[in-house]
Each structure stands twice: as C-alpha cells, then as structure tokens.
DOFIMAR-60530 format. One record per residue (C-alpha): residue number from 1; residue in one letter; z, x, y. Coordinates in Angstrom, 1 decimal, decimal comma. Layout:
BEGIN
{nr->NUM rest->A z->Z x->X y->Y}
...
***
This chain:
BEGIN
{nr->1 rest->X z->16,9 x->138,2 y->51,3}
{nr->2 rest->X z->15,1 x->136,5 y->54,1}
{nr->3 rest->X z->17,2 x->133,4 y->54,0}
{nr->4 rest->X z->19,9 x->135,8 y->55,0}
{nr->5 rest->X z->18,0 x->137,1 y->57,4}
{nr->6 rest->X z->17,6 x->133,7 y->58,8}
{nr->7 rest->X z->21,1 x->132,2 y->58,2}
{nr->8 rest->X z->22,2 x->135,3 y->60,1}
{nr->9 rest->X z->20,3 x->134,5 y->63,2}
{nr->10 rest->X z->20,9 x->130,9 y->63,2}
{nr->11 rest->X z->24,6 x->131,4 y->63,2}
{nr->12 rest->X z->24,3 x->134,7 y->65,7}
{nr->13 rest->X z->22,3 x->131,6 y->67,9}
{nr->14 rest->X z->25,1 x->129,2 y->66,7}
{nr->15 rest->X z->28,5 x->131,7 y->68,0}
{nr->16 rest->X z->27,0 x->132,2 y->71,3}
{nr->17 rest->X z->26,3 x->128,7 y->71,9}
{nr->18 rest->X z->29,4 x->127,4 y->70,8}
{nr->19 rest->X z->31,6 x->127,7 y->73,8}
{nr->20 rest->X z->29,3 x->126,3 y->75,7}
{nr->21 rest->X z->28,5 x->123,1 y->73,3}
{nr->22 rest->X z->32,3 x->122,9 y->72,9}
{nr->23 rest->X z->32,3 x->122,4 y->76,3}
{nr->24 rest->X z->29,9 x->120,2 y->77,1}
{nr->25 rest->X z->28,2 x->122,6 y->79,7}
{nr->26 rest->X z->25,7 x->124,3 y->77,4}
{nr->27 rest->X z->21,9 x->124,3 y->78,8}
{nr->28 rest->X z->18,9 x->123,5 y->75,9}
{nr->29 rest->X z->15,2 x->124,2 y->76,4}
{nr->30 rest->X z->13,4 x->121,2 y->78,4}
{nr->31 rest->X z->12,9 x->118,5 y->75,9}
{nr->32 rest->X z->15,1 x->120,7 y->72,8}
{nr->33 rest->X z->17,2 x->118,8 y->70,6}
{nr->34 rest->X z->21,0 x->119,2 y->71,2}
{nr->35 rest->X z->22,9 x->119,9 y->67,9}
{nr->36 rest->X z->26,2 x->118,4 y->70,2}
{nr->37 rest->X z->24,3 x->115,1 y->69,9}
{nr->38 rest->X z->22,5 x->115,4 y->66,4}
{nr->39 rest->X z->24,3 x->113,2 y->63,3}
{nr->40 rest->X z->24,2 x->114,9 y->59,9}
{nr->41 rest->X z->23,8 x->113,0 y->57,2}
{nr->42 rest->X z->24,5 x->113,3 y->54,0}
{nr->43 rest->X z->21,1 x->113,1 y->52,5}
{nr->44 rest->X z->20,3 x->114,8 y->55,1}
{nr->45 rest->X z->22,7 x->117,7 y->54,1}
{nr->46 rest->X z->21,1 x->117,7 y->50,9}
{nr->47 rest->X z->17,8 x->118,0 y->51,8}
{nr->48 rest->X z->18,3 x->121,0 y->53,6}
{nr->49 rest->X z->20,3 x->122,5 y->50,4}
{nr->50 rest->X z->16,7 x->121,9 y->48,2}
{nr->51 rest->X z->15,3 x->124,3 y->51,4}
{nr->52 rest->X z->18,1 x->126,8 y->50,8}
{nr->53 rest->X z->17,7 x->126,5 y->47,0}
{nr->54 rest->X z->13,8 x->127,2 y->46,9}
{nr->55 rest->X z->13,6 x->130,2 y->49,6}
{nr->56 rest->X z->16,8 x->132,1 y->47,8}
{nr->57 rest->X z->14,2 x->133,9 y->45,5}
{nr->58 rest->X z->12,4 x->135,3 y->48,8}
{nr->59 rest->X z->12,9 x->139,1 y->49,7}
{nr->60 rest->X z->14,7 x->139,7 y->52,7}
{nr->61 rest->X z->13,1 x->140,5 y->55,8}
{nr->62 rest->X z->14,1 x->142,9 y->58,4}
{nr->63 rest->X z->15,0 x->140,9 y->61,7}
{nr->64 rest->X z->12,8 x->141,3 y->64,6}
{nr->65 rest->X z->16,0 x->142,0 y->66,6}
{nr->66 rest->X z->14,4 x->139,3 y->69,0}
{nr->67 rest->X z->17,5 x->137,2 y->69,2}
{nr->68 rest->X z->17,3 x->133,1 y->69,3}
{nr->69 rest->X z->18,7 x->131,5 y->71,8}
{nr->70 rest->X z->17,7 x->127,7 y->71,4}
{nr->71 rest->X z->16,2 x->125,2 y->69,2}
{nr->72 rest->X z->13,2 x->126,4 y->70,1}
{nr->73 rest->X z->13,7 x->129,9 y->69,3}
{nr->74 rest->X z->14,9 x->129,4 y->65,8}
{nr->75 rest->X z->12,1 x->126,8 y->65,1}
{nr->76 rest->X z->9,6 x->129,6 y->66,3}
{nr->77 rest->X z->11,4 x->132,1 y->63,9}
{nr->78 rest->X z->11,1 x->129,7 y->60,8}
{nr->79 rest->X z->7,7 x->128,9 y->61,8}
{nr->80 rest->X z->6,4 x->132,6 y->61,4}
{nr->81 rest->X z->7,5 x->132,6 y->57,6}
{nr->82 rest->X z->4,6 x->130,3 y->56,2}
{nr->83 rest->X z->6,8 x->130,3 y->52,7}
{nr->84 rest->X z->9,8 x->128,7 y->55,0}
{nr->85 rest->X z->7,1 x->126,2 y->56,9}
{nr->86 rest->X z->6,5 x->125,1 y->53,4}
{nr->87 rest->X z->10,0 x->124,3 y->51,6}
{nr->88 rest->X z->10,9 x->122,3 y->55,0}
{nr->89 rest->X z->7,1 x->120,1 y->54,9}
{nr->90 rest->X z->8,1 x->119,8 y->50,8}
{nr->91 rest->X z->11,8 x->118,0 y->52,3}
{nr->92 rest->X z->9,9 x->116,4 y->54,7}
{nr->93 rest->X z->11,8 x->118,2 y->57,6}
{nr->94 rest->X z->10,1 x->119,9 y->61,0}
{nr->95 rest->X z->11,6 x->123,2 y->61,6}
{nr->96 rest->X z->12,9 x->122,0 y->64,7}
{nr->97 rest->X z->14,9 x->119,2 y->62,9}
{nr->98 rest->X z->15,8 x->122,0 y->60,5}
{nr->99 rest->X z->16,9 x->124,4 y->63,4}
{nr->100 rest->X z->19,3 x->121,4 y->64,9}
{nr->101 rest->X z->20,8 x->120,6 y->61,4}
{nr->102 rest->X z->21,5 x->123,8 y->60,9}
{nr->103 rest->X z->23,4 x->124,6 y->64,3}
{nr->104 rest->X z->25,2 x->120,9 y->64,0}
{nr->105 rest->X z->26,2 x->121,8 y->60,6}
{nr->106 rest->X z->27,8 x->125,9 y->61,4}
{nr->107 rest->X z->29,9 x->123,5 y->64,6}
{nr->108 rest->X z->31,2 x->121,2 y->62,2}
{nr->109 rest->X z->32,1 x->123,5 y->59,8}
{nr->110 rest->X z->33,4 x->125,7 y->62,5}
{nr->111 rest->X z->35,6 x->122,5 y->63,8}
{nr->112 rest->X z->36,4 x->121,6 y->60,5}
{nr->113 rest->X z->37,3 x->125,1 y->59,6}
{nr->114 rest->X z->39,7 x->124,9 y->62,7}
{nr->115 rest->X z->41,2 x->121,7 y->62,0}
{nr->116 rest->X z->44,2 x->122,6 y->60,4}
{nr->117 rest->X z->44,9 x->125,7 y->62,8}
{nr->118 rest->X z->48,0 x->125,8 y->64,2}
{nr->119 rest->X z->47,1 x->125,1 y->68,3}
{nr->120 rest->X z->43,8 x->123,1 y->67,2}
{nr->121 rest->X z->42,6 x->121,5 y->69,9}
{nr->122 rest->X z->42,4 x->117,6 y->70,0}
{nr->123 rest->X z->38,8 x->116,4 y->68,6}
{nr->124 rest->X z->38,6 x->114,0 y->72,0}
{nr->125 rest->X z->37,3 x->116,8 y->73,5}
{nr->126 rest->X z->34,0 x->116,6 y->71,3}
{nr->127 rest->X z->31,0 x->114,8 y->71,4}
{nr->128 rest->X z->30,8 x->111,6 y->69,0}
{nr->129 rest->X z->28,1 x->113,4 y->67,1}
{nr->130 rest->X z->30,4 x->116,5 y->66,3}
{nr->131 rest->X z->33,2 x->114,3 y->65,5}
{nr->132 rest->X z->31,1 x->112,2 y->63,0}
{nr->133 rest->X z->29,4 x->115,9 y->61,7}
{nr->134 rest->X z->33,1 x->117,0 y->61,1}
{nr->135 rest->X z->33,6 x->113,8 y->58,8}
{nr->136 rest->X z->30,3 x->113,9 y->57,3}
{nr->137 rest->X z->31,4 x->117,5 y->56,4}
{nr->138 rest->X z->34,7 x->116,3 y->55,1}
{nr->139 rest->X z->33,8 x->114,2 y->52,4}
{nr->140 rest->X z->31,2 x->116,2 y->51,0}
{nr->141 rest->X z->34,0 x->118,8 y->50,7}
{nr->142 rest->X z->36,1 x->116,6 y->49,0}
{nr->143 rest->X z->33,4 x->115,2 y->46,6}
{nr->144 rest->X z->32,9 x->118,8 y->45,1}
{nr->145 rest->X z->34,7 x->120,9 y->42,9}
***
C-alpha cells in the first residue's frame, strides 16, 4: 500500500531526526518548518486521519530508495503522488503542513510512548510544542476505546 510506503519514509525521516530534535541541535532546510516547534491540534489530528482514511484503498508503491531527510523531502515525496496531493487539498492541508504534522505527531507519540519508561527523561528538556504534542496526544488516547 503506498500509504505504507509513505508512513515508512516519514518515520525512517522521523528516527534519524529524533536525536537531534530531542536535543535541540537538529538543522532544517532554509525556511522548513520545525516539527520541534509545530502544535498539533486536535482537529488537526483528525484531519490528517480523513487523509489516511481515503489513500488506504491505494496500491503500494515501491520506494524510490531516495531517503527524506527534511520537511522538504517528504513534502517533495507526497507531492509526486497526484492521488496524495489530492486527499491533502480535499482537508485543506499543503503537503508541507502534512509532512510537519506527521513528524510532530511520530515525536510525541515517541515521548508519550516513553513516558512511563523506567529512566524517562524529564519532559523540561523539550520544546513547549512537543510537550503540548505529548498532551494533545494524551487525551485523544484517553477519549478512545
């Protein structure tokens, strides 16, 4: 399925990024959006579950092996699948936006995920955005079955 496809990239581009958002010394593309600094929303969140929802039917697509390594990248990837370009103009999202969700979303799920690790490290250590991401995260957990 190509959203696999996709999904696989974006959190292949999301791992080796991490340590360096986590840290705070990660370097984006000139003018890219940071997903350290990005707030999720909850309609947000939803928005992007309609994209998910509509491009599940697609056939997968074998990767170019060309591996993303910003915003930019994963935006450009999207942007060759006119079927993908389409579901994100339908939720009114830019690919870019899309891209920066996505990668804010895998951290705070990655963060959440760790949370209740034993040795997890003290959330100080994060930007605001993540630590609002982590919460935003939270509660839609909790408000499903």
């Amino acid at each position: 399925m190509m959203m696999r496809t996709l999904a696989a990239a974006l959190a292949f581009s999301a791992l080796s990024a991490l340590a360096l958002l986590l840290t705070h010394t990660g370097a984006w593309a000139a003018g890219a959006t940071d997903p350290a600094t990005f707030r999720l929303t909850p309609a947000l969140l939803d928005r992007m579950d309609q994209v998910a929802a509509e491009l599940k039917h697609l056939p997968q697509q074998d990767d170019d092996g060309d591996d993303a390594h910003s915003v930019e990248d994963i935006a450009r990837k999207l942007d060759a699948h006119p079927q993908v370009r389409a579901a994100l103009a339908r939720q009114n999202l830019s690919s870019r936006e899309y891209a920066t969700a996505m990668l804010a979303a895998l951290h705070a799920g990655m963060l959440l995920a760790m949370d209740k690790a034993p040795g997890a490290k003290n959330t100080q250590a994060f930007t605001p955005a993540q630590r609002a991401n982590v919460e935003v995260l939270r509660a839609r957990q909790k408000g499903r079955p």
